[in-house]
C-alpha positions as CSV (number, residue, x, y, z in Angstrom):
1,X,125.6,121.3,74.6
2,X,124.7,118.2,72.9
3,X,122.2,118.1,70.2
4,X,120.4,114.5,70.1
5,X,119.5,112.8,66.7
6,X,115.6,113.0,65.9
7,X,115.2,108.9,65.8
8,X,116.2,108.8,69.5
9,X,112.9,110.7,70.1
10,X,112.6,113.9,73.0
11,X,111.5,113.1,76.9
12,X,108.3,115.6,77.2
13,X,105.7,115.2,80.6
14,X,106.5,111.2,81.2
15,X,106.5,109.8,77.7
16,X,109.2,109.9,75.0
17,X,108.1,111.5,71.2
18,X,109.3,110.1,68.3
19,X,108.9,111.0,64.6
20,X,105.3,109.4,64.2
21,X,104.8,107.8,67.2
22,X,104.4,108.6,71.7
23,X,105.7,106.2,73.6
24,X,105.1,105.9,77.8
25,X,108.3,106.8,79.4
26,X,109.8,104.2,81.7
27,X,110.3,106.2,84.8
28,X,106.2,106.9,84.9
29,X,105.7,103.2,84.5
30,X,107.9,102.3,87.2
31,X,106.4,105.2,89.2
32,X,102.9,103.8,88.6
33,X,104.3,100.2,89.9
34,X,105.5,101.7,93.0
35,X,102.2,103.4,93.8
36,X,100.5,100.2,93.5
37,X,102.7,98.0,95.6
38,X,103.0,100.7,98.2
39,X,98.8,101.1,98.4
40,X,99.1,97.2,98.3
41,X,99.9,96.7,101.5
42,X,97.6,99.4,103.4
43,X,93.9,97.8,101.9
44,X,91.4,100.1,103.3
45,X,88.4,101.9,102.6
46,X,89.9,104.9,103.7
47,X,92.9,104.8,101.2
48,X,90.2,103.5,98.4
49,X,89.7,106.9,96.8
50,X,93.2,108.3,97.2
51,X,94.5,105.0,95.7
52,X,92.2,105.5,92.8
53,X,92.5,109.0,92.4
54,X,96.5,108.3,92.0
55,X,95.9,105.4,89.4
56,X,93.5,107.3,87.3
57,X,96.0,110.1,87.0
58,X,98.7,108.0,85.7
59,X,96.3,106.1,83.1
60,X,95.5,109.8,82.2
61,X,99.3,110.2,80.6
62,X,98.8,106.7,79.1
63,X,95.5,107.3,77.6
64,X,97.8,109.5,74.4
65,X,99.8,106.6,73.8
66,X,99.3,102.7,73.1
67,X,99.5,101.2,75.9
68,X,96.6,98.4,76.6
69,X,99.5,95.6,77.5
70,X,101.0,97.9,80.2
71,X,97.8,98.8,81.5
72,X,96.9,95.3,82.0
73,X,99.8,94.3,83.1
74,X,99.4,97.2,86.0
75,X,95.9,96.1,86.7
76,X,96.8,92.4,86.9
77,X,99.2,93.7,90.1
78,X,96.6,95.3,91.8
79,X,95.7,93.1,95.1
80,X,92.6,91.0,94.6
81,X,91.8,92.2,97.9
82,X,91.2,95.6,96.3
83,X,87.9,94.2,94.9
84,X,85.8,95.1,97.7
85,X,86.6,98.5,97.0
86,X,87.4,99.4,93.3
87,X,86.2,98.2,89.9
88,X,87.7,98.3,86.8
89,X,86.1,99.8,83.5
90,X,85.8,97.1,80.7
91,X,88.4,99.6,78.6
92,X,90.8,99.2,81.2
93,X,90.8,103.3,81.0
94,X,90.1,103.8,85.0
95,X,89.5,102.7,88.2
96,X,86.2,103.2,89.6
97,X,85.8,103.4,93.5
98,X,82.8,101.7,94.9
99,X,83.1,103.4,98.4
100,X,80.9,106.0,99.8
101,X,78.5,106.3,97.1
102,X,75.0,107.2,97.7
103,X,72.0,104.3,97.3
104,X,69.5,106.2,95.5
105,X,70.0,109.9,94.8
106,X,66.5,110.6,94.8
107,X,66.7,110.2,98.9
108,X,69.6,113.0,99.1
109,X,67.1,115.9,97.4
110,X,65.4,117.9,99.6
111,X,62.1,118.4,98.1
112,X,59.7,121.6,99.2
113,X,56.3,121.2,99.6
């Protein structure tokens, strides 16, 4: 058994703990990158919500640590052609999907007379 030094921090769910500070782990970084670039390629409607589903889960784990440059940087390789179908907050926090939302919600209530 090998017992790390407590400066070289402790791997827990995706991110690496150190003495005062959470840093992102690598590996969920890269694995974030590889959901984009695969999702890249398949641009559809029918992929929208999935896509962003997967997305907002990741900036879920990087919402407990500082990490407004990587999100940027992970937005800034999202397709442009990815517009059409997803918006970004202005906190960089999430994706929002624009797909199959309804007009006016007032029309969807069934009202008894």
């Amino acid at each position: 058994m090998y017992l790390q030094h407590y400066s070289k921090g402790c791997k827990f769910t995706g991110s690496v703990i150190k003495l005062n500070r959470v840093y992102i782990g690598n590996r969920t970084v890269s694995n974030c990158i590889k959901t984009i670039m695969k999702n890249n390629i398949n641009i559809s409607s029918s992929t929208a919500e999935s896509f962003v589903a997967s997305i907002n889960s990741y900036f879920g784990y990087f919402k407990y640590c500082k990490t407004y440059a990587i999100k940027y940087n992970l937005i800034n390789r999202i397709s442009p052609d990815w517009q059409k179908f997803i918006n970004v907050s202005l906190k960089l926090d999430k994706l929002i999907c624009k797909c199959n939302k309804p007009d006016n919600i007032k029309d969807k209530i069934k009202t008894y007379d």
